[in-house]
C-alpha positions, 0 to 999 in steps of 0.5 A: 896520934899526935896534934901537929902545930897549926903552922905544920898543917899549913904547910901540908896544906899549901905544899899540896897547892905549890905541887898540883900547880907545878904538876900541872905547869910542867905537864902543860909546859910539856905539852907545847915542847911535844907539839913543837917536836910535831913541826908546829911552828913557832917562834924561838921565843915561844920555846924559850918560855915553854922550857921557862915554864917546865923549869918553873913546874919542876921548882915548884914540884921540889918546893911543894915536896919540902913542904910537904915533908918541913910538915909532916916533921921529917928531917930530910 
């Protein structure tokens, strides 16, 4: 078994976070674009900042991802 750096730990630790908060973006992001889809209105605006949302949990699901594994000392 081999002692990874402090730093590798680091980023398994906070690549972990960034992917729990982006789950929990894109999930709660698209929970708003289903109750839009049931006819609950409202304004344009409102979608463009739930689709923002969704975008930005899935960026933050890639980039937790690629901590994860820069971490855990794989090359892909």
């Amino acid at each position: 078994m081999e002692i990874q750096p402090p730093r590798r730990r680091a980023a398994q630790a906070i690549g972990v976070i960034v992917m729990i908060a982006g789950a929990i973006l894109l999930a709660t992001s698209l929970a708003f674009v289903f109750g839009l889809i049931l006819e609950r209105q409202r304004g344009g605006r409102g979608l463009l900042l739930d689709l923002a949302m969704g975008l930005l949990g899935v960026i933050l699901l890639i980039l937790g991802r690629r901590l994860l594994s820069w971490g855990s000392g794989d090359r892909n």
